[in-house]
C-alpha positions as a printed Julia matrix, in Angstrom:
436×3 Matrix{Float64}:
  -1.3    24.36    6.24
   1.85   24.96    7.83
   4.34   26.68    6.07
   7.31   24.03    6.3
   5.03   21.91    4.23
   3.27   24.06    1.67
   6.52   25.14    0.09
   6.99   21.67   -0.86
   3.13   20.5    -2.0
   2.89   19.29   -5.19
   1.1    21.82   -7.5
   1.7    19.37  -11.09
   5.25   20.38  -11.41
   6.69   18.6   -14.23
   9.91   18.2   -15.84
  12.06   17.43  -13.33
  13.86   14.37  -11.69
  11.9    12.19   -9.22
  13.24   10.01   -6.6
  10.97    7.03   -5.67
  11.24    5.87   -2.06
   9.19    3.14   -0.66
   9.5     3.92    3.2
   7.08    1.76    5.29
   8.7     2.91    8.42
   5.66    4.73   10.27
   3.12    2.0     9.6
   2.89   -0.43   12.7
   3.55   -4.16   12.66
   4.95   -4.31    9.35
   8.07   -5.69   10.76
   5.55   -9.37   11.54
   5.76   -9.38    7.75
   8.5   -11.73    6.28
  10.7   -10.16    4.24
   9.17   -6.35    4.48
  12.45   -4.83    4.85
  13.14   -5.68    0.98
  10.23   -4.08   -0.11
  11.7    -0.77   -0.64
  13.03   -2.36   -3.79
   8.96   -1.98   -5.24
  10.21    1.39   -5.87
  11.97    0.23   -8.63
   9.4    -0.28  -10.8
   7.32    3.03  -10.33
  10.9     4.89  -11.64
  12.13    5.3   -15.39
  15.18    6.81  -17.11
  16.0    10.45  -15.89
  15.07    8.9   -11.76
  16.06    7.58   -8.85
  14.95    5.31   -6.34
  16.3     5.05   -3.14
  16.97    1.68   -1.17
  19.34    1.01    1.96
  19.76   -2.66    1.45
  21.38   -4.15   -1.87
  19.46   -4.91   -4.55
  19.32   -8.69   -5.64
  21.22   -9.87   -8.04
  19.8    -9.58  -11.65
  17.05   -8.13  -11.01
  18.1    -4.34  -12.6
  19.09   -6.3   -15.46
  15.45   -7.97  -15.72
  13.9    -4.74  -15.15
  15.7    -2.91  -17.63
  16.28   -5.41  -20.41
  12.96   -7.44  -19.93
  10.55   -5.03  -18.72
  11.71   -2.05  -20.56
  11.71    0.02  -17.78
  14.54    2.55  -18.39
  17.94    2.93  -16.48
  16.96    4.83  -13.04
  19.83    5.21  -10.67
  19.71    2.89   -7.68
  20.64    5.62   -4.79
  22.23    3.26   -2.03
  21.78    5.17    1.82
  23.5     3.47    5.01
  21.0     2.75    7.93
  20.45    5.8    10.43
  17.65    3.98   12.52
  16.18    1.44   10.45
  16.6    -0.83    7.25
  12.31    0.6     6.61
  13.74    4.2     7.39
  14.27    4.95    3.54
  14.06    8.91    3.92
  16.21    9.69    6.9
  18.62    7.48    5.72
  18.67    9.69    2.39
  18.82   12.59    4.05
  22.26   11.6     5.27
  25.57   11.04    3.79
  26.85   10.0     0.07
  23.15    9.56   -1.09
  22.18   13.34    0.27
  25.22   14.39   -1.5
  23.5    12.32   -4.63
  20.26   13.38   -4.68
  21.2    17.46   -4.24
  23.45   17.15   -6.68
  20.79   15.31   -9.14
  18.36   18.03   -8.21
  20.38   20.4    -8.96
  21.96   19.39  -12.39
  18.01   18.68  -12.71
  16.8    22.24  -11.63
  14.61   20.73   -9.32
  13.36   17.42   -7.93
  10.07   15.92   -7.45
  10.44   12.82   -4.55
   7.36   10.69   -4.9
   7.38    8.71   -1.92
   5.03    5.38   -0.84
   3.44    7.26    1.79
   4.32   10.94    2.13
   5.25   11.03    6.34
   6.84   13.51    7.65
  10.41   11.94    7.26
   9.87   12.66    3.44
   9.04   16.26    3.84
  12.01   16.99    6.19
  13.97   14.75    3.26
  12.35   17.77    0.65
  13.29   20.58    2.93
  16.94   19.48    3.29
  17.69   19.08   -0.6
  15.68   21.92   -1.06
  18.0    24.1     1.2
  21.22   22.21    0.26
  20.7    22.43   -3.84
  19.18   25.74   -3.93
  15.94   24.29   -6.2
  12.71   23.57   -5.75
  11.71   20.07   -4.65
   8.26   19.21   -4.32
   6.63   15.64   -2.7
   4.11   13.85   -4.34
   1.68   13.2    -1.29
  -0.61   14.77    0.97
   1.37   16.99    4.08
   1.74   14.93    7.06
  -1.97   15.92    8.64
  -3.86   15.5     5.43
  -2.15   11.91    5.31
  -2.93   10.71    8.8
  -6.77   11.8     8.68
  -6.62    9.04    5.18
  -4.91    6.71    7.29
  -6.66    7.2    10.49
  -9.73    4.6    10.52
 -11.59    7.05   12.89
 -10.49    9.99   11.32
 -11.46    8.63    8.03
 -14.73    6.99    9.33
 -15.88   10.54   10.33
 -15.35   11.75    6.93
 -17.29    9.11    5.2
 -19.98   10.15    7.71
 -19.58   13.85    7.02
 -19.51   12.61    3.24
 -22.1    10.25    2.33
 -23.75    9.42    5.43
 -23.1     6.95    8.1
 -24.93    4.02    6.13
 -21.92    3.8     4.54
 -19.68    2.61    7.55
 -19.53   -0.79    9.52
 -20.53   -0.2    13.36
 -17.73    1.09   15.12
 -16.97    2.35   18.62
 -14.01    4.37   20.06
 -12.15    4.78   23.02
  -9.03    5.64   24.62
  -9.51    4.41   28.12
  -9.62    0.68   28.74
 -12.65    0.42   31.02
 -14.34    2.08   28.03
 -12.85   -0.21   25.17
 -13.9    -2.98   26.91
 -18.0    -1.8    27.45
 -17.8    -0.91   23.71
 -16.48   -4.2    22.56
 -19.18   -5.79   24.9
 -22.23   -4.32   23.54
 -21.46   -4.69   20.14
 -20.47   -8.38   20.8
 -24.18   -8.44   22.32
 -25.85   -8.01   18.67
 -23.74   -9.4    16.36
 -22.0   -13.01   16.07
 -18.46  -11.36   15.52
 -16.9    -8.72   16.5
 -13.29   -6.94   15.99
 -10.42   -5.05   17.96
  -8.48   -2.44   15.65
  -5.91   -0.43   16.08
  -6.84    2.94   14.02
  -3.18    3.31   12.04
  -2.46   -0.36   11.27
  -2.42   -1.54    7.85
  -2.5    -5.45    6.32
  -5.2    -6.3     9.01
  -1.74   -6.45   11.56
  -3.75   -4.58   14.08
  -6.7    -6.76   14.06
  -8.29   -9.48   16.52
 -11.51  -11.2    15.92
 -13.61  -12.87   18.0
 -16.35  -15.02   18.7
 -19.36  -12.88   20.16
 -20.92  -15.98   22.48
 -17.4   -17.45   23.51
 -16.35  -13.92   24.79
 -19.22  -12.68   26.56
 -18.0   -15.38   29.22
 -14.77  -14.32   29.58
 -13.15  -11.18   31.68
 -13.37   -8.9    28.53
 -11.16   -6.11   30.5
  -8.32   -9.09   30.46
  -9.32   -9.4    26.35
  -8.86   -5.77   26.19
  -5.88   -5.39   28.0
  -3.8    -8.65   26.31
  -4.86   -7.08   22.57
  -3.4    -3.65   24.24
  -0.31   -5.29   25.1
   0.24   -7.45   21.82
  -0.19   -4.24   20.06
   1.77   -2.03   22.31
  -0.43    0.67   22.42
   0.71    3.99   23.75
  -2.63    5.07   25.25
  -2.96    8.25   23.33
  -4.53    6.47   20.38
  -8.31    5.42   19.77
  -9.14    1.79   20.12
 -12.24    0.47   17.88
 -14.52   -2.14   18.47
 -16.3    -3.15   15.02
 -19.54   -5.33   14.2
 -17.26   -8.17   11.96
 -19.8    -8.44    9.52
 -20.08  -11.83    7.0
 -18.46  -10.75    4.06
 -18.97  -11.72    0.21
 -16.5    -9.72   -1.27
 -14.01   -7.21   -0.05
 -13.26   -4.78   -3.31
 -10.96   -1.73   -3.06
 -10.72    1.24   -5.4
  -7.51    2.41   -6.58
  -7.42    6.72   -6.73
  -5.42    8.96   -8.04
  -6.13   12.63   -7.01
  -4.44   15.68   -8.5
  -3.85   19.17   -6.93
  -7.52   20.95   -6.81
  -6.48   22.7    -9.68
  -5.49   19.95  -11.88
  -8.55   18.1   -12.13
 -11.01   15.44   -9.98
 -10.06   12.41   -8.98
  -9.73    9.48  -11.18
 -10.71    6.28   -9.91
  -8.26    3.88  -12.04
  -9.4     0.46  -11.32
 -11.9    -1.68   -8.96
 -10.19   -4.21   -7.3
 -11.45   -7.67   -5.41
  -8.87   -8.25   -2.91
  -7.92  -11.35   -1.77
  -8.12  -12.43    1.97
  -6.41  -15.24    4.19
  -7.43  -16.32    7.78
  -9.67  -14.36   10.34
  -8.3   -11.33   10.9
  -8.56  -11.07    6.86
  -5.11  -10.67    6.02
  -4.61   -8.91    2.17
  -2.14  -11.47   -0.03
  -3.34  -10.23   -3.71
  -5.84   -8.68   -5.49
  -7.79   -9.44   -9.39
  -9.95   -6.77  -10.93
 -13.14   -6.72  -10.43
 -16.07   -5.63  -12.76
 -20.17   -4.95  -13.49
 -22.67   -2.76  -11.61
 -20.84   -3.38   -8.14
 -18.06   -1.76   -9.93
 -19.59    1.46  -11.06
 -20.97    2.1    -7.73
 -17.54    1.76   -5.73
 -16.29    3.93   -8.44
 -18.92    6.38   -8.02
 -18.77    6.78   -3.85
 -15.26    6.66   -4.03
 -15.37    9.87   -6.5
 -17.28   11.45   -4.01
 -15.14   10.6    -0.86
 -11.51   11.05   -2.6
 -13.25   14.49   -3.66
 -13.74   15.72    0.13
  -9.66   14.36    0.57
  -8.73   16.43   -2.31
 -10.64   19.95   -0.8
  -8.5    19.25    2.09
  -5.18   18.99    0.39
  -5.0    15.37   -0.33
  -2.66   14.31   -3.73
  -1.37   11.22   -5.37
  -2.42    7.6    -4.57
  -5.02    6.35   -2.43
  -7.51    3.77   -1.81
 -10.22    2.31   -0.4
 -11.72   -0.45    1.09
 -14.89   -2.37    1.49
 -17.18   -5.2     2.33
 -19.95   -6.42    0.82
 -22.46   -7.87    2.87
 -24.99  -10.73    1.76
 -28.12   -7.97    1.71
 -26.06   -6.4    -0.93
 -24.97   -3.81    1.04
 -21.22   -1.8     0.78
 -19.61   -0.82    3.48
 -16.5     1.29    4.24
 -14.01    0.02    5.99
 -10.78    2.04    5.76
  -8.69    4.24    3.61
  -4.83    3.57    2.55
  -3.5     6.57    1.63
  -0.28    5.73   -0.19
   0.75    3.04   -2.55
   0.36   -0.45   -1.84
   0.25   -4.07   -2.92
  -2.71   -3.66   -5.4
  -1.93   -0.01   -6.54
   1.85   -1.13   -7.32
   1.34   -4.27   -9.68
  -1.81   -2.18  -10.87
   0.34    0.93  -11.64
   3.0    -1.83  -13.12
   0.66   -3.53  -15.5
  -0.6    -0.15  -16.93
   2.49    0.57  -17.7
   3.63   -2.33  -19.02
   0.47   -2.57  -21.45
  -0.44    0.4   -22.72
  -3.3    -0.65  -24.69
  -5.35   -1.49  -22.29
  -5.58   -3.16  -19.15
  -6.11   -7.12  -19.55
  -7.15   -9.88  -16.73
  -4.49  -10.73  -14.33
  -4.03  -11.35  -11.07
  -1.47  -10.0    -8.62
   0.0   -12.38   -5.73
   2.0   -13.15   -3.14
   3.95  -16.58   -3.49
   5.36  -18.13   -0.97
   6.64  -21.55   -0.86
  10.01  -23.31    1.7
  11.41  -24.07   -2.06
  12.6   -20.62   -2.66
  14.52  -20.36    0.12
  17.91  -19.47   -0.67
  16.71  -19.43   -4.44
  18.5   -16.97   -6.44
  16.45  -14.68   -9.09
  18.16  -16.37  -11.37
  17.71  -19.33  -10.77
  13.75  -18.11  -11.17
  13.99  -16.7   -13.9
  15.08  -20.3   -15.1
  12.85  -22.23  -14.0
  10.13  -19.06  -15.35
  12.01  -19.64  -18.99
   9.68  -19.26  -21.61
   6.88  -18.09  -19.07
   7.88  -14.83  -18.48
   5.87  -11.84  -19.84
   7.16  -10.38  -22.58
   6.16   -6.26  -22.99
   7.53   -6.26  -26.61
   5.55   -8.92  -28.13
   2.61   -9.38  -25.66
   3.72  -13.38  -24.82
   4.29  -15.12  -21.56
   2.66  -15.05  -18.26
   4.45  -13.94  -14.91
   5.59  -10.64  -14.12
   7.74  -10.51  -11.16
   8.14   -7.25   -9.03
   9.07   -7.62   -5.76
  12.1   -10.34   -5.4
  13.94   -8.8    -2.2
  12.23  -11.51    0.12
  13.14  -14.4    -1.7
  16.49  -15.85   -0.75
  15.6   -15.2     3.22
  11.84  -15.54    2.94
  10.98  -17.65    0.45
   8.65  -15.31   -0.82
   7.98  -13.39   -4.21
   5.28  -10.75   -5.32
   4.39  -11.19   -8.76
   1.44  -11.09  -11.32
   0.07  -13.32  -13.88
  -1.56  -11.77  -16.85
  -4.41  -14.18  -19.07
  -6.07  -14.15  -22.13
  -9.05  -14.54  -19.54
  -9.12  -13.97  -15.9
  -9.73  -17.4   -15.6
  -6.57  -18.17  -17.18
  -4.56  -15.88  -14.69
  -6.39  -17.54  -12.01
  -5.09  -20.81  -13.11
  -1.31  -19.74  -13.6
  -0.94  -18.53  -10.14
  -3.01  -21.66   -7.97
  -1.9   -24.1   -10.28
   1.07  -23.84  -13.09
   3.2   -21.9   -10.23
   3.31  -23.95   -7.84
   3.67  -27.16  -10.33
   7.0   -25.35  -11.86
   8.52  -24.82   -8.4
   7.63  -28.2    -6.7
């Protein structure tokens, strides 16, 4: 490990400060999301009193009052940074400024600082090394160091782990290559025995660098001209592997939420199995319920066994995985997110909110032309009398990412049931009815 990072891994350290940051910046495509650029405002609800989170666009109106006063989350301190090079930048733009000024001298009151960051890239550790140097303390980052992170993130990387893991049975067919005669052979002979079959980009996440296509319909066309328009929309760099995958029929696609510790402090925990749920070919993620039974225990048991070989090589914090589950009953791998994301986050949210145990909900997306230009309170008033209640265990909807709705029309938020049936209902039905 390189010693700029290991000065600043995570041992368990306790005790101290931590400043949340939801930076999104390195991930590709996320900008084709609407509204992404609010969703460094998640971070509020991972942070409690004693923190900061970090955000370089304001926060919307009421929301730190229904956070605090509602959800009973504490009194963090919103630490506001100007743009450096973009509003998904988070950590360079805190490592400028009045919020660097903020944060060193929190750290420093503090005797130290842990940052806990959405994904730990290498803006976060150079974030760490400045308040480090600047305060005098030791600041540590929840997260793997910047190599550790991009073989999680890496779907070849991570592939050859699985392999090295648990065997290749494990993995959906998958071919790599860097050179564009080669893509294109690869994605022709696995379009030759199978009825789909997928472009990916390796670092992509929310299926953004995915293209499916029909195996007879593009056998007939010029696949280097399939090849090199997927190349384009993606804007490869040619440096990075392109895969063509088997897109197998899927009955389910679960996902196991991890948490691994430092080596020392323990094995993984797998927290919760997950059935996400998909929209349109390229199986875009929108929300996720938990999932249960025998499929259950044996995601939770593989996953032990792969987070475990992340962990030997210096993984920590959140991670998780995804698969398929094929009509023969077979589960398959198909890629690792290592950071926090949209099931992790409400999942993380919900624990926290009820402490006796998790109950059934489901965790959404909502998006809808009639909450454009809404304000959050103006939500939150047509949500009277619905909202979940922490205190006294009443109401439905808990809302916890609100940054895209004026410009987006868009809201993340979860509903919590007696039965998961129930939560099912609230979100595809009673929503939709109180906003129409």
């Amino acid at each position: 490990m390189e010693a700029s990072y290991e000065e600043h891994v995570w041992a368990g350290e306790s005790g101290y400060p931590t400043l949340y940051l939801d930076d999104v910046s390195e991930i590709p495509f996320l900008v084709n999301i609407a509204g992404v650029e609010e969703y460094q405002h998640r971070a509020r609800v991972r942070a409690g009193d004693g923190d900061l989170f970090a955000s370089v666009t304001p926060s919307t109106p009421g929301y730190e009052d229904y956070c605090r006063d509602v959800l009973g989350l504490g009194s963090p301190e919103d630490v506001v940074a100007e743009v450096v090079t973009s509003p998904l930048a988070v950590a360079t733009a805190c490592g400028r400024g009045a919020a660097l000024a903020r944060v060193v001298a929190r750290a420093r009151s503090g005797g130290g600082l842990l940052i806990h960051p959405y994904m730990a890239i290498e803006p976060v550790w150079d974030l760490a090394a400045r308040v480090a140097t600047d305060a005098g303390v030791t600041v540590k980052v929840i997260g793997p160091p910047p190599p550790v992170t991009w073989i999680a993130n890496d779907k070849k990387s991570f592939g050859a782990l699985v392999e090295q893991t648990v065997g290749k049975d494990w993995l959906v067919r998958t071919e790599g290559a860097r050179e564009r005669e080669a893509i294109a052979r690869n994605l022709r002979t696995i379009a030759q025995s199978t009825p789909r079959v997928g472009l990916k980009r390796t670092r992509c996440a929310s299926a953004m660098g995915n293209e499916v296509f029909d195996s007879a319909a593009l056998l007939v066309e010029d696949l280097q001209d399939v090849v090199d328009t997927f190349l384009k929309r993606t804007e490869w760099d040619g440096r990075e592997d392109v895969l063509a995958v088997a897109w197998e029929k899927a009955e389910l696609s679960p996902s196991t939420q991890t948490w691994i510790p430092p080596k020392r402090q323990g094995e993984p925990i797998v927290e919760g199995v997950y059935e996400q749920i998909l929209e349109g070919p390229e199986k875009i993620f929108v929300g996720s319920r938990p999932c249960g039974g025998a499929i259950a225990e044996t995601l939770a048991s593989v996953s032990s066994r792969v987070a475990a070989a992340l962990q030997e090589l210096g993984y920590v914090g959140r991670c998780s995985f995804d698969f398929i589950v094929l009509e023969d009953g077979r589960i398959l791998f198909t890629e690792c997110n290592g950071r926090w994301g949209g099931t992790s986050i409400p999942m993380s949210l919900v624990d926290r909110l009820v402490p006796r145990g998790r109950p059934p909900y489901r965790a959404q997306d909502y998006v809808s032309d009639r909450l454009l230009g809404m304000s959050f309170d103006e939500v939150n008033r047509r949500l009277e009398g619905e909202l979940y209640d922490p205190a006294s265990g009443t109401g439905t909807f808990i809302l916890y990412n609100v940054g895209p709705l004026a410009a987006s029309g868009k809201l993340d938020l979860v509903a919590v049931g007696k039965t998961q049936q129930h939560a099912e209902e609230a979100l595809e039905v009673h929503l939709p009815r109180i906003f129409d």
